[in-house]
BAVEXSE-557390 format. One record per residue (C-alpha): residue in three letters; x, y, z. Coordinates in steps of 0.1 Angstrom, whole numbers, padded with zeros to 4 digits, always signed. Layout:
N
AlaXYZ/...
END
This chain:
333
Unk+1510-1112+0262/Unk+1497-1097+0234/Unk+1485-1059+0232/Unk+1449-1052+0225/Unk+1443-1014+0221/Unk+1416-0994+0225/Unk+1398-1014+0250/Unk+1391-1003+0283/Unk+1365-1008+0315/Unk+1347-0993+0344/Unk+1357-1003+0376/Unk+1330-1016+0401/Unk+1357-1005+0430/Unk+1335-0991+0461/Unk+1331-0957+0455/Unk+1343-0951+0421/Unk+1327-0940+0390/Unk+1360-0930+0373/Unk+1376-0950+0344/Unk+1409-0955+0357/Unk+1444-0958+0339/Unk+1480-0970+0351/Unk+1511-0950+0340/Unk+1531-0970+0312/Unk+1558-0981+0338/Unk+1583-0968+0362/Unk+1607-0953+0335/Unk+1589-0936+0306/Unk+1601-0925+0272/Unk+1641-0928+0297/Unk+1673-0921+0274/Unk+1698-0948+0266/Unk+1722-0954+0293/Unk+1760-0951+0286/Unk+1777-0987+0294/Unk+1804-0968+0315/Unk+1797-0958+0349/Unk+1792-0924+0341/Unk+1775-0902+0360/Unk+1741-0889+0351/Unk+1753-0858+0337/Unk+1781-0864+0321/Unk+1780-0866+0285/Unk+1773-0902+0269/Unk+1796-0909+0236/Unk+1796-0932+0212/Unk+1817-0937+0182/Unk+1810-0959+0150/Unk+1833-0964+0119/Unk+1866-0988+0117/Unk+1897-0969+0123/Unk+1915-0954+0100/Unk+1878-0950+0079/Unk+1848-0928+0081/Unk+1844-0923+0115/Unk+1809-0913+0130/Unk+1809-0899+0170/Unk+1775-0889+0186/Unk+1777-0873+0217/Unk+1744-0867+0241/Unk+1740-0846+0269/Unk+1710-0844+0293/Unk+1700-0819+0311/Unk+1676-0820+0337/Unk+1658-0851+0355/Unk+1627-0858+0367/Unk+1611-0867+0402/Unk+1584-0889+0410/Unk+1558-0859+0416/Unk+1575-0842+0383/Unk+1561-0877+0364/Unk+1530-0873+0382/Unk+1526-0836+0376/Unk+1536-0841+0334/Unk+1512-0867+0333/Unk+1484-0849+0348/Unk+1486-0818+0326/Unk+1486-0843+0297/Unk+1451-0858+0307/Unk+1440-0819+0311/Unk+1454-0814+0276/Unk+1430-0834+0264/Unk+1404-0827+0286/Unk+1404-0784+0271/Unk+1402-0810+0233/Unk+1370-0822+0242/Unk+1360-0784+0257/Unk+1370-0770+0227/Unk+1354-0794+0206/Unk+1322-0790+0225/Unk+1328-0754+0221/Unk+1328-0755+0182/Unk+1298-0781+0179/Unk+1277-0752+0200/Unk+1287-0722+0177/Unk+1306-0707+0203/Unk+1340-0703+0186/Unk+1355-0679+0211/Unk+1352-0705+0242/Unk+1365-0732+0217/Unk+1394-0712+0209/Unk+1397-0702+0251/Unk+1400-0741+0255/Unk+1428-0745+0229/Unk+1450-0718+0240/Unk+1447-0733+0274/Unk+1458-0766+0258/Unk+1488-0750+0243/Unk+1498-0736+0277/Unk+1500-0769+0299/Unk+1519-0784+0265/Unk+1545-0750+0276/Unk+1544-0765+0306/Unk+1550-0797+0302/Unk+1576-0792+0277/Unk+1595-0768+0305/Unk+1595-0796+0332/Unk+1603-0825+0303/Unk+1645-0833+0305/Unk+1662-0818+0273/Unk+1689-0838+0256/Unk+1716-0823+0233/Unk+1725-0847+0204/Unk+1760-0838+0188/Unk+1766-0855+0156/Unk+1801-0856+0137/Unk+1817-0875+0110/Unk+1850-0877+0097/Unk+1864-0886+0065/Unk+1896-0913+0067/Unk+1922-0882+0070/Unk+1903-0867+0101/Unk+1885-0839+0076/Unk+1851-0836+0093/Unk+1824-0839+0068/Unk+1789-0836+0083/Unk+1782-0818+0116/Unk+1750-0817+0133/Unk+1733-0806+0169/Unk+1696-0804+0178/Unk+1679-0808+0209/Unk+1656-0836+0214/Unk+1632-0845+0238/Unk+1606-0870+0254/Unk+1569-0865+0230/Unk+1556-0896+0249/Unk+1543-0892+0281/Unk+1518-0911+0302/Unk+1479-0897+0312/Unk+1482-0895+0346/Unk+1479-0927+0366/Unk+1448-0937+0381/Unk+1429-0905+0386/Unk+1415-0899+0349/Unk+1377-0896+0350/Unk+1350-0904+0321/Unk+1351-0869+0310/Unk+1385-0872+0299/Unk+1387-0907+0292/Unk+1354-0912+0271/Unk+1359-0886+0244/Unk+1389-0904+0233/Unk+1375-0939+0226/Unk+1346-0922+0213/Unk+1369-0906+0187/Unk+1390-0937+0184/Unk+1355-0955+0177/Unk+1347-0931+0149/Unk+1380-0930+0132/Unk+1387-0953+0102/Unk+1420-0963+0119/Unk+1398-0986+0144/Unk+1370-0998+0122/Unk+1361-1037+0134/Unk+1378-1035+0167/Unk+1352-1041+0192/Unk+1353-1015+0224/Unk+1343-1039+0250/Unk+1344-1026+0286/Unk+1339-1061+0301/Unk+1366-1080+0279/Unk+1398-1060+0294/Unk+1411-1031+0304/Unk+1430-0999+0298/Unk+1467-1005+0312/Unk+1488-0978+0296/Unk+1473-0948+0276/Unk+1506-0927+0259/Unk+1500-0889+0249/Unk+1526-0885+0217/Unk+1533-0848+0223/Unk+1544-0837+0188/Unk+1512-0848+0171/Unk+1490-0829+0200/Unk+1512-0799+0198/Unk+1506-0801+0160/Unk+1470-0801+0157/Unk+1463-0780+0186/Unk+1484-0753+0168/Unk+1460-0759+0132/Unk+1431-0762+0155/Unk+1442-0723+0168/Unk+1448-0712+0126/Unk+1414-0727+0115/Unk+1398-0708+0145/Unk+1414-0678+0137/Unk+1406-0679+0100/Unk+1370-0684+0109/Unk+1371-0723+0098/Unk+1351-0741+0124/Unk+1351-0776+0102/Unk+1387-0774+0101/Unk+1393-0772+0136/Unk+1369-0799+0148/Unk+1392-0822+0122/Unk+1424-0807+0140/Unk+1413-0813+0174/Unk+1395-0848+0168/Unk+1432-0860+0149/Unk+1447-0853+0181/Unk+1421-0872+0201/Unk+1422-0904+0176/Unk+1459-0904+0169/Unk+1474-0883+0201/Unk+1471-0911+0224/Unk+1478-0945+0221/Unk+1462-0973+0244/Unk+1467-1005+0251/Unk+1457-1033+0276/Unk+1459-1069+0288/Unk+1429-1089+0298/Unk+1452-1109+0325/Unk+1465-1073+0339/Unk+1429-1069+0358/Unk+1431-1080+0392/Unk+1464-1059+0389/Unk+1452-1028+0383/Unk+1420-1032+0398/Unk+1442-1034+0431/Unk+1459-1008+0419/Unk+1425-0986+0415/Unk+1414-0994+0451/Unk+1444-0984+0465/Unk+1442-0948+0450/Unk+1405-0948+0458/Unk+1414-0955+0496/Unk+1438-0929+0496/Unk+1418-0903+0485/Unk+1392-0915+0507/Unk+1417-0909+0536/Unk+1424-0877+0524/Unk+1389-0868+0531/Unk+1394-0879+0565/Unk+1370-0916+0553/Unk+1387-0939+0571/Unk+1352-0964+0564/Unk+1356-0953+0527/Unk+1392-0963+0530/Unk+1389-0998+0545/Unk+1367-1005+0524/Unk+1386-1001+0490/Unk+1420-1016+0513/Unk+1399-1045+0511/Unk+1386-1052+0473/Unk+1430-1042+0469/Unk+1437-1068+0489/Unk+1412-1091+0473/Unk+1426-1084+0441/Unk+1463-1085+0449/Unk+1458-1122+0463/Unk+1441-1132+0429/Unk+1470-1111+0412/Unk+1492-1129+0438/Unk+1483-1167+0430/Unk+1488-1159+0389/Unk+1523-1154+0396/Unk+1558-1183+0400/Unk+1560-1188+0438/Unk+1597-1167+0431/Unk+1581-1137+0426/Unk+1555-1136+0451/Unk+1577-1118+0475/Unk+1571-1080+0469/Unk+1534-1089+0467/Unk+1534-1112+0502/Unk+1548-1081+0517/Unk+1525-1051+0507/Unk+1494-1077+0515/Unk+1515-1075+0550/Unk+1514-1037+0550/Unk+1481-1035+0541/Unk+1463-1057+0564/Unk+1486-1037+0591/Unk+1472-1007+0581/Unk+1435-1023+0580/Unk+1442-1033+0613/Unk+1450-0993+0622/Unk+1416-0984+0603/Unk+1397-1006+0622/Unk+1404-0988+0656/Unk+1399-0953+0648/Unk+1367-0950+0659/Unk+1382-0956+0698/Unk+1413-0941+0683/Unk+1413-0914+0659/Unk+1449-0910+0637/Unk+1464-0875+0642/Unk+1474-0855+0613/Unk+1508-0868+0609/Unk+1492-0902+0608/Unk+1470-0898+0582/Unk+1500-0882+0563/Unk+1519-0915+0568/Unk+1492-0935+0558/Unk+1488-0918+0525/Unk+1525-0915+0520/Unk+1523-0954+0522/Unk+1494-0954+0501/Unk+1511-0937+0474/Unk+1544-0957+0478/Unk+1518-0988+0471/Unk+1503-0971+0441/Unk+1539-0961+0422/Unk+1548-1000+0432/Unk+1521-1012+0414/Unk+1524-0996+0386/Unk+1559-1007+0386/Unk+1548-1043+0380/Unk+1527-1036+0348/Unk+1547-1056+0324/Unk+1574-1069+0346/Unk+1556-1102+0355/Unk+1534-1110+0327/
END
């Protein structure tokens, strides 16, 4: 199906008022995979050139990996990221330059952060002329500057500036930002361009150039993240929303809240459910089991209340929905 950006809805999910997004999929931004069956931390190489000719080898090593709460944790200090641009841009636009500058450093600090949990890859590049001579030499570290806001849990106050910016900016001019059309699916923060303006946002403040700034930090609003969606992806991810919103509802000990939203998920996952070839109905047909099973539970706490390592269960299940949900973004349409 064909991407339409910068498009993106409210959800009328029972109890939410958030805009809600998806992560991009499973495996973000992932390095190439050797064809051997190497393990992951053994160097991948690759060689290119006819023998007995120039001959061009590029070895890359990772170093590091990430976890599921590691994705989760990078993606949610990207969606703070931008939340300290709008701060800081709200900052400016009331003459307090200090604050503004307050919100950027902050900025600049999850970025640290984030680039510190992010894997790093060494790329070793080497040529050789036909009589082994090397010729060119080269090694730089490289890493992932794409990264997913976090899944599900960004609010309007992070989500809104953005399209607002996006609706200013040339770049968009005669693309209609139509809540009820579609909605948001993946939203990509490029790290590089962030990292960029947020550094001439900090210069401009320093120098005393408010005007500057505000064009630093609205760049890295309009061009630092990158959304897209797919009007046929709704009943998806509006399951998807309901079974975060449940989850949190459980976490405040809600289990009415919680049956509630377990019931628009499974709503929309039978809609989802009847779009799809009967082949790959299986992984849906099953987490519609597990969730009327855990309806069921709902439905007789008030003669029997969960204990605590109950509820933990039930979120853990929760959240193993949620990451399998997002894992189907683009795998069936």
């Amino acid at each position: 199906m064909r991407d339409q950006s910068w498009r993106f809805v409210r959800n009328s999910v029972v109890g939410a008022g958030a805009v809600l997004l998806s992560l991009a999929g499973p495996a973000w931004g992932g390095q190439a995979t050797p064809a051997s069956a190497e393990s992951k931390d053994s160097p991948v190489v690759r060689t290119f050139g006819s023998e007995g000719g120039y001959r061009t080898k590029v070895t890359s090593e990772t170093k590091g990996t990430l976890s599921q709460d590691d994705r989760r944790q990078v993606s949610l200090l990207a969606a703070q990221v931008f939340q300290h641009i709008d701060e800081a841009r709200q900052a400016i636009g009331a003459g307090e330059d200090q604050r503004a500058h307050q919100e950027v450093d902050k900025g600049r600090e999850a970025l640290k952060v984030i680039r510190a949990l992010l894997p790093k890859t060494t790329v070793h590049t080497q040529t050789t002329a036909p009589g082994g001579k090397v010729i060119y030499e080269d090694q730089r570290d490289v890493q992932d500057d794409r990264v997913p806001l976090f899944e599900g849990i960004l609010h309007a106050e992070t989500l809104a500036p953005i399209l607002e910016a996006k609706r200013d900016a040339v770049q968009v001019a005669g693309v209609r930002l139509v809540g009820a059309e579609s909605i948001v699916t993946e939203a990509l923060a490029d790290l590089d361009l962030v990292e960029s303006q947020l550094a001439g946002a900090a210069r401009a403040l320093d120098g005393k150039k408010s005007d500057e700034a505000v064009k630093a930090l609205t760049m890295a609003q309009v061009q630092g993240v990158e959304l897209r969606s797919r009007k046929e992806d709704a009943p998806l991810a509006e399951a998807r929303d309901a079974i975060w919103l449940a989850k949190r509802a459980l976490e405040e000990n809600n289990p009415v809240q919680a049956q509630a939203n377990l019931a628009v998920a499974r709503q929309r996952l039978e809609i989802y459910r009847q779009l799809l070839p009967e082949k790959q109905r299986q992984d849906v047909n099953q987490m519609m089991t597990e969730v009327d099973q855990l309806e069921a539970q709902l439905r007789h706490e008030p003669t029997q209340p969960a204990s605590r390592s109950e509820r933990t269960r039930q979120g853990n299940s929760l959240a193993r929905w949620w990451d399998q949900v997002n894992g189907w973004f683009k795998r069936h349409f």
